[in-house]
Every structure is written in C-alpha cells, then in structure tokens.
C-alpha positions in Angstrom: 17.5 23.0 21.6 16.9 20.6 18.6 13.3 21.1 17.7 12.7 17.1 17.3 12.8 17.2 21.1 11.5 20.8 22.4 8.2 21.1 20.1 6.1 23.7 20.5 4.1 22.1 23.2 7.0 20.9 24.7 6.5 21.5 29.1 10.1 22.4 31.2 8.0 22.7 33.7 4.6 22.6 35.5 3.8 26.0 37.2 4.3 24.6 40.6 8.0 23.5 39.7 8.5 27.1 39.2 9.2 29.7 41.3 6.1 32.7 41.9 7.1 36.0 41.7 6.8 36.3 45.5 9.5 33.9 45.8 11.6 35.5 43.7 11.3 38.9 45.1 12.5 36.8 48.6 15.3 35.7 47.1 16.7 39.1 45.6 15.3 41.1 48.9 17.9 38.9 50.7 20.6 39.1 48.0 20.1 42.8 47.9 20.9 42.7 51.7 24.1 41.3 51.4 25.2 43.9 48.9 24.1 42.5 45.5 22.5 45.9 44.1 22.5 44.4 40.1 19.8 42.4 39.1 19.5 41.2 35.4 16.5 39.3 34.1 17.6 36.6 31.9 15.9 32.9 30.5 15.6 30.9 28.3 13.3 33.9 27.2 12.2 36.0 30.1 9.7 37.6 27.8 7.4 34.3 28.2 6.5 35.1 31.6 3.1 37.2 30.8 3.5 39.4 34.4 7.2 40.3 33.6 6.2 43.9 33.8 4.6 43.4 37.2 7.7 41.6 38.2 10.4 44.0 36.9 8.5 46.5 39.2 8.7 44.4 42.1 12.6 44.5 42.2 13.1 48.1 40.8 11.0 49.2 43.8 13.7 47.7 46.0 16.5 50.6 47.0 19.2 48.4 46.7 18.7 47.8 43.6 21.0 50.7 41.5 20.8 48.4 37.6 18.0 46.2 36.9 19.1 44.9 33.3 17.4 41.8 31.0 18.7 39.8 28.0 15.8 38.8 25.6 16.0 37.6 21.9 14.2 40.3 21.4 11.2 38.3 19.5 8.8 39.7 21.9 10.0 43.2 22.8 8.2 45.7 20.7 5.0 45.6 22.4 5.9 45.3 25.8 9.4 47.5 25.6 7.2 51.3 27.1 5.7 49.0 29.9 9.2 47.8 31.2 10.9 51.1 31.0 7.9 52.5 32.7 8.0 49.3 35.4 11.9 50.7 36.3 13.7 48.3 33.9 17.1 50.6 33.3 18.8 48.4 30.3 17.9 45.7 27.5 21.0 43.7 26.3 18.9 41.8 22.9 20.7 38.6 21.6 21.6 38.6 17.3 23.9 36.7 15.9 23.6 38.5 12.9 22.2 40.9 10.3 21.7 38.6 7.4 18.4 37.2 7.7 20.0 33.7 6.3 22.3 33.6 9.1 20.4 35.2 11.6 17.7 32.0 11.1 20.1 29.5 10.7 21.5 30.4 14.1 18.5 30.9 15.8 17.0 27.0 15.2 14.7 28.3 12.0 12.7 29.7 14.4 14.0 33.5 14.6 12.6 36.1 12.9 15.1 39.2 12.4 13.0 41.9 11.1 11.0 41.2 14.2 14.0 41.2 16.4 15.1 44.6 14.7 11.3 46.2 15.4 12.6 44.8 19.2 15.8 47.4 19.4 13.4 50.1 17.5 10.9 50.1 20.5 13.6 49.5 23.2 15.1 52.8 21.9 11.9 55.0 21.9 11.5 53.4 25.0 14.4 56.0 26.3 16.9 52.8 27.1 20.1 53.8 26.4 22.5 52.3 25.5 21.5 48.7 24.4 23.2 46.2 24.3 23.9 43.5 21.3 25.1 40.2 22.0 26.8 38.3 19.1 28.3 34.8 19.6 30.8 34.8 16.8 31.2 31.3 15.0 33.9 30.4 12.7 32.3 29.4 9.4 28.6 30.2 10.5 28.6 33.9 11.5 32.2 35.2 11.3 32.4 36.7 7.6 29.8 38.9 8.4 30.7 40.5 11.5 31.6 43.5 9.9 28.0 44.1 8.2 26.5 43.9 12.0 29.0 46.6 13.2 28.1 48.5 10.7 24.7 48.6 10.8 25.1 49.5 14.4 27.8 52.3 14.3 26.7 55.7 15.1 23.6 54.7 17.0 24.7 54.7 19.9 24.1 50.3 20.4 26.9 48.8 22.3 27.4 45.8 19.8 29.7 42.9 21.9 31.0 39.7 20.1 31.4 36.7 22.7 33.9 33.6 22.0 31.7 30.3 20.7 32.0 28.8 24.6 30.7 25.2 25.3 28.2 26.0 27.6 25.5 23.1 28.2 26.1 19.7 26.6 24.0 20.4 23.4 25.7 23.0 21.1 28.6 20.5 19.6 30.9 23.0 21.2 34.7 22.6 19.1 37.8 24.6 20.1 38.1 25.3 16.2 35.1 27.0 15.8 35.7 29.4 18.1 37.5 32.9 16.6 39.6 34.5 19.2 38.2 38.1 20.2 42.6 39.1 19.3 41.1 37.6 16.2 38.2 39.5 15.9 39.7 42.6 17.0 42.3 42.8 14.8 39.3 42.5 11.7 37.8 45.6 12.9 40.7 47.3 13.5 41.4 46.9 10.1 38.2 48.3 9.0 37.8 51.2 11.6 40.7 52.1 14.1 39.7 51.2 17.7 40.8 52.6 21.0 40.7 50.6 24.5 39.0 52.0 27.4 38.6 51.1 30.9 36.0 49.2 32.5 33.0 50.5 33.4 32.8 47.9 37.1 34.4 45.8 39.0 34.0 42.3 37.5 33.0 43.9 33.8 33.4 40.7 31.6 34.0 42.6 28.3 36.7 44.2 27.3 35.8 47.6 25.8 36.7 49.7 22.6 35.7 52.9 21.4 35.7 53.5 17.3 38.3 56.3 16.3 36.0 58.2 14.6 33.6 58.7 17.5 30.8 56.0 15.8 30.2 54.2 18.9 31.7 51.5 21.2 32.3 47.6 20.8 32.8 44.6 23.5 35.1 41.6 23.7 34.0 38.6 25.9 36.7 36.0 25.7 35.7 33.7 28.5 37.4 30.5 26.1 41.2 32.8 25.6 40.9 34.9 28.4 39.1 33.6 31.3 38.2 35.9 33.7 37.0 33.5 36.6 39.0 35.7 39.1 36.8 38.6 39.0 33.7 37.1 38.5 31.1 38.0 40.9 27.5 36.6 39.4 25.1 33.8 40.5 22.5 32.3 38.6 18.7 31.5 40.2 16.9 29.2 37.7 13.2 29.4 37.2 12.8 26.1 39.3 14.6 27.9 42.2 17.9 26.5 41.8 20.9 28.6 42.5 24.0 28.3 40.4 27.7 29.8 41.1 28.8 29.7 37.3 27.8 29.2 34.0 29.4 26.0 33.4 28.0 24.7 36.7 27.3 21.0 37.0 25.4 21.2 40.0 23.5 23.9 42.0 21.5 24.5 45.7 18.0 24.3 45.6 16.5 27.3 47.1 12.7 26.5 46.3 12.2 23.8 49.1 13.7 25.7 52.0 11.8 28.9 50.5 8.5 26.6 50.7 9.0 25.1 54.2 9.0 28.5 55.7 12.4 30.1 55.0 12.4 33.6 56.4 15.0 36.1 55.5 17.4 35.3 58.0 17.7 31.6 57.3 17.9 32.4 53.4 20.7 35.0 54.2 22.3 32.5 56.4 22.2 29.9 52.8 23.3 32.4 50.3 26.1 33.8 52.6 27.4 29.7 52.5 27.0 29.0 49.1 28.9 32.1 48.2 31.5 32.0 50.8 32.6 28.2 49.5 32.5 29.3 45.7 35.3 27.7 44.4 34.0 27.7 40.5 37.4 27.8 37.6 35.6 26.0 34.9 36.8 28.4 32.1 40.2 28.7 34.2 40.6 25.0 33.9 39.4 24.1 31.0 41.6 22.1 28.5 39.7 22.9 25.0 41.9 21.2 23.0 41.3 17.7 24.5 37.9 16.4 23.8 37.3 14.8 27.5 37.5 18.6 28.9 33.4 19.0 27.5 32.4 15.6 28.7 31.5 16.6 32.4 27.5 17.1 32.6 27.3 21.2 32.6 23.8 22.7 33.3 22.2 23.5 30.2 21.7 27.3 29.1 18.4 27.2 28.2 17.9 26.8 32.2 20.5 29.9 33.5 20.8 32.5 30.8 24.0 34.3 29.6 
C-alpha cells in the first residue's frame, strides 16, 4: 500500500459504506446456521475498529461458534489483548516478517514498529492465548537469510511460527515467481539446523502443513498455496468491511451482501444467498495459475488490504 497514495488521512471508506456491527453479527448468525462454527477477525487491521472488543463478544456469545480466531500486525495489541480474551476471543495469529528490526521495517512500508509488535505477543501471552500464531511471508532476497533467527527466537515458547510462499495476491506487491522460496526449500534449511518431524492436521481444510522440532522446542507451519495449492480442500469465505462476500483470496469479483442486508433481508433470505453463492463456488485460482508466464497476474484480483489473509 505505497504510502504516496494511502497517507495517513487517506478515507477507504465513509462509515456508512461500511458494515455496523449489527450487520455483521446477521451475517455470521446465518453462516453459523448453515454449519460455519470458525469465525476469524481479520483486515486490513481489525484492531482500528475502536468497539472490536464489543464485537468479538457479539459472535463468541453465539453457540455455534466453537474458534473465534483474529490476525492483527500486532501494532495495537498490548493494550487491548486482556479485554479480547476476556470478550471470548480464543486465538491471535500476529503477522512479522521478521526479527531484525531492519527487515522487519523494510517489509512493513517504514511504518512497522517491531519492538511494539513484540510487547503485542508479550500481552497476548499473559492474556492466557495459547498457542499464537506467527505469520511470516518468506521473500527470497528480503527476508529469507534470516528465517532461522525468527525460529529461533520463537523455539521453546510454545508460538507456532508458520512461513507462507511470497503469493501474488492483489495487483500491488510486484508479485515474481523468483522471489518466492519453495516451503521444500524452506524446510529442508531448518531441517538442517534442527531435525523436524511431520504431523497430521489438526482440521479438515488446515492450510499448513505441520512439523514438530525433534527436540521437543516447539512446532512450525508450511503454507505453500504457490507449489502446493490446496484449492480442493479449501473451505473459507471472505466478508469485506463494505459487506462484500468473497469465495477466494485471489477473487476478482464478489456478492454484495450490504444492499440486500439494508433493504430488509431477514435470516431466511440471507441463508437462501449464502447457500447459492457457496453452492456455485467454482474458485482454482492458485490450482490454475501459470506463475511462470507473466499474463497469469494480469487479471484484476481483489486487493488484500480489503479481505485479509
């Protein structure tokens, strides 16, 4: 998100463009009807939205609902980390791309602030939420020489550190096939640092694959959605603050649930519209993809800022 165009004051969108909290709650009532019971609170940066407490409540209340997770860049975490555990919030997942505070900046648009982001995991832990989650996007010549140094400040606290494939998600990132590093790449680095040992999956649909260290120091992911796509299995959607529904990351196009929502929608007719969508999913982006030829990336994906991880 190249700072020259999203400044500081920069608007997405005006509050009525954006869904309340009411609608919301509609929308994962419904979903948690027709068997959705995993919920995970995702942005941009959810932690912008000043009631998030009050809205994490909201859905934890709902039965269904068995794992209500978020991913955050953790900038804002520490102070507000006790009032979502207490809220119902079971899991954090906390995007960094690193543990050099060069890199970490570098990757974050000079805006990051890693010693911030580390105070984040520090307060998530006391918090009691266990285990959390690390996302790295591994890049090769930004980030990959010091993948090592993040796994091992994490080992043996019990952080579930996951290194995700460089994917071309949006149109904005100057996505290459040559700077992604394979995770049979990555793995076979760590390996030869500390012996690993696969185990299964932990759901249905789990898009990492999942190692334990040897020595008993902890556990590490692989998501390889560029090698190994897994479009098969998957079984998320994406609702984007302006109320748009989205079948896959790499989406082009989505179905806008805010205007029926606002014309009166009840329950039944919203069930009747996620029930469609889902049934006609047909999504194989990262099954089809061809990233060795540079027309695969020129189709018009929604950007990531907008859906999350």
């Amino acid at each position: 998100m190249p700072e020259t165009e999203f400044h500081a004051d920069y608007e997405f969108l005006k509050r009525a463009q954006r869904l309340t909290h009411t609608e919301i709650l509609q929308v994962v009532r419904v979903a948690t009807e027709l068997g959705v019971s995993k919920i995970r609170l995702t942005g941009g940066e959810p932690l912008l939205d000043k009631k998030i407490a009050e809205l994490v409540a909201g859905i934890a209340a709902m039965p269904a609902v068995d794992d209500l997770a978020m991913t955050t860049n953790g900038m804002l975490l520490a102070p507000i980390a006790q009032r979502l555990r207490d809220a119902g919030m079971h899991r954090v997942t906390i995007s960094m791309d690193s543990i050099d505070p060069k890199i970490f900046k570098a990757m974050s648009g000079g805006r990051g602030d890693l010693e911030q982001v580390l105070a984040g995991v520090a307060a998530a832990e006391r918090a009691g939420f266990t285990p959390i989650k690390i996302n790295v996007v591994v890049q090769r010549g930004v980030n990959d020489h010091a993948v090592l140094d993040l796994l091992q400040h994490f080992r043996g606290t019990g952080h579930i550190v996951r290194l995700i494939e460089f994917m071309d998600v949006g149109n904005r990132n100057g996505w290459r096939m040559d700077q992604v590093v394979p995770s049979r790449e990555l793995l076979d680095i760590v390996q030869a640092r500390w012996p690993l040992t696969a185990v299964g999956q932990n759901y249905p649909g789990e898009v990492a694959r999942r190692y334990q260290y040897a020595d008993g120091e902890g556990e590490i992911g692989f998501i390889s959605s560029v090698t190994k796509p897994f479009c098969g299995s998957c079984s998320r959607a994406r609702l984007s603050a302006d109320g748009v529904l989205y079948t896959c990351l790499f989406a082009t196009q989505g179905t806008d649930l805010r205007q029926p929502i606002r014309n009166g929608a009840s329950d039944d007719d919203l069930r009747d519209i996620l029930s469609r969508i889902w049934l006609q999913r047909a999504d194989r982006y990262s099954e089809l993809r061809r990233p060795a030829v540079a027309e695969a990336h020129t189709q018009s994906k929604v950007e990531m800022y907008r859906i999350g991880g």
